[in-house]
C-alpha positions in Angstrom: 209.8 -28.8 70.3 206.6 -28.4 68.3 205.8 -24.3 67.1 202.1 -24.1 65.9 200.4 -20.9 64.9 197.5 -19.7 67.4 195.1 -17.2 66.9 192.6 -15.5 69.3 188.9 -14.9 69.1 189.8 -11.6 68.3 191.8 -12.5 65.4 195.4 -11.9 66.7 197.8 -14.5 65.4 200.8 -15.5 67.2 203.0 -18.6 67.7 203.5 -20.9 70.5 206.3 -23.4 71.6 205.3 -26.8 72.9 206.9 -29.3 74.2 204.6 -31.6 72.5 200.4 -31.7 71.0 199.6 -32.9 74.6 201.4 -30.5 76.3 199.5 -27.2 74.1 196.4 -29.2 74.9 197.0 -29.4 78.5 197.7 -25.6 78.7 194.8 -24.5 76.1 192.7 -26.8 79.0 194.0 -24.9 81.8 193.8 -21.3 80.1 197.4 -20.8 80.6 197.8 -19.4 77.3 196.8 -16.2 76.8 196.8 -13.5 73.4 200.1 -11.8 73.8 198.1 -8.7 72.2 194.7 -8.8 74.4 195.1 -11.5 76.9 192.5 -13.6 74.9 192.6 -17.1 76.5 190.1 -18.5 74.2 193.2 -20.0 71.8 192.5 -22.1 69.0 195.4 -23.8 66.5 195.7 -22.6 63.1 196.2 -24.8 60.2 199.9 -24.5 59.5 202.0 -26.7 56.5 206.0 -27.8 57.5 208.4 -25.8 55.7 210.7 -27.9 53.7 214.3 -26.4 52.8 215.5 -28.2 49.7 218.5 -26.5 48.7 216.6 -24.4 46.1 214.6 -22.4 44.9 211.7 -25.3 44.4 208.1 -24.4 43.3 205.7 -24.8 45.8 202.2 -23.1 47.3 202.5 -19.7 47.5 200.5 -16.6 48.2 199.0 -14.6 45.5 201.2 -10.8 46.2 197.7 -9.4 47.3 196.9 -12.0 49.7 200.7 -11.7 51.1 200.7 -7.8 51.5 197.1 -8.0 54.2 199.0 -10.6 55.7 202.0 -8.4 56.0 199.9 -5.5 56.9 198.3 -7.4 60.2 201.6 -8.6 61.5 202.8 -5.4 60.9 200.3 -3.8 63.2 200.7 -6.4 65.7 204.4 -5.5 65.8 203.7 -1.9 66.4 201.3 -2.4 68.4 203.6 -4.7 70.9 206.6 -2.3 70.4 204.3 0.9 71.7 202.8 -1.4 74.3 206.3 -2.4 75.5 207.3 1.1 75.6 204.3 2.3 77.2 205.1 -0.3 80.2 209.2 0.8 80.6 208.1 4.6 80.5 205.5 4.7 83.3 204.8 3.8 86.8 202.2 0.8 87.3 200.0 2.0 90.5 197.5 -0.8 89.7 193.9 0.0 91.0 195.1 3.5 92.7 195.2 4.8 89.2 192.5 6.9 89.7 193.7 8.3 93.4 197.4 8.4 92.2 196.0 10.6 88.5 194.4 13.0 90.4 197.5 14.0 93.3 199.5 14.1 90.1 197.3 16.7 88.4 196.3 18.9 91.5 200.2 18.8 92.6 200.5 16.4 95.3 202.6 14.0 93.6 205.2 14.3 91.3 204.7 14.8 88.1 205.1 11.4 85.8 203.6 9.1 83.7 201.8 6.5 84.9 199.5 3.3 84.4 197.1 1.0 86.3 193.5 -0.1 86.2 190.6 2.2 86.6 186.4 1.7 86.3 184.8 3.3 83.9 182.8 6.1 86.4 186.6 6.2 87.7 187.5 7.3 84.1 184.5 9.1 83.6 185.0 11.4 86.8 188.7 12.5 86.0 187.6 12.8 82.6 185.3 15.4 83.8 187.6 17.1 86.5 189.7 18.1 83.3 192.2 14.9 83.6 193.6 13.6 80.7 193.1 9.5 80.9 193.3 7.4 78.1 191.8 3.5 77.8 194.8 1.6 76.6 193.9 -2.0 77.2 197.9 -3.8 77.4 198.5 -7.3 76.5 198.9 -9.6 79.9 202.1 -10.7 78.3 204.0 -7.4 79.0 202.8 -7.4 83.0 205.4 -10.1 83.7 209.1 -9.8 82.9 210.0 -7.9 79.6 211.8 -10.3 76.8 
């Protein structure tokens, strides 16, 4: 099993599990891998060093604490921002591309009253925006529309 550390156009870094080089290269061909934070399919391998465990504490490379603590700060925000995006997706509905239709029977009554998700246009948006709707743009990570993990 090969793990290599992948990052997005966008900057988002994440890691991957291969069976092999060929087999990542065969899937980043086919744009089966995607950003678990924006569905960026545009992957590209980062340079990554093995780990050796030697018993010890050995000297080796190692990040200045300044350089360690923006580090720690991104993967930080990419953790929140997969645990809110995680939430988002067990707390609500998903009524796909009837968002707009379902938004509005919900407001004016004729649905039940709940939260819900899905994909709208922008003069969709704009429209229930206007009708006094409250919608918020929250793109979520393709990763979380298949099966929770």
């Amino acid at each position: 099993m090969k793990v290599l550390d992948l990052e997005c156009l966008d900057g988002h870094v994440f890691e991957g599990w291969f069976a092999s080089e060929e087999d990542f290269l065969a899937q980043r061909e086919r744009a089966v891998i995607e950003c678990p934070f924006c569905g960026d399919a545009s992957i590209s391998k980062r340079p990554s060093a093995p780990r050796l465990n030697l018993g010890s504490a050995a000297s080796g490379i190692s990040q200045s604490p300044e350089v360690a603590s923006v580090a720690g700060v991104g993967q930080a925000l990419q953790t929140a921002w997969m645990t809110l995006a995680r939430r988002i997706v067990e707390a609500t509905d998903d009524v796909g591309e009837q968002f707009a239709e379902e938004a509005r029977k919900i407001h004016y009554g004729e649905a039940k009253e709940r939260g819900i998700r899905g994909q709208a246009s922008m003069a969709e948006t704009e429209s229930l925006l206007e009708e006094g709707i409250a919608v918020m743009q929250l793109p979520m990570p393709q990763a979380l529309k298949g099966q929770l993990q």
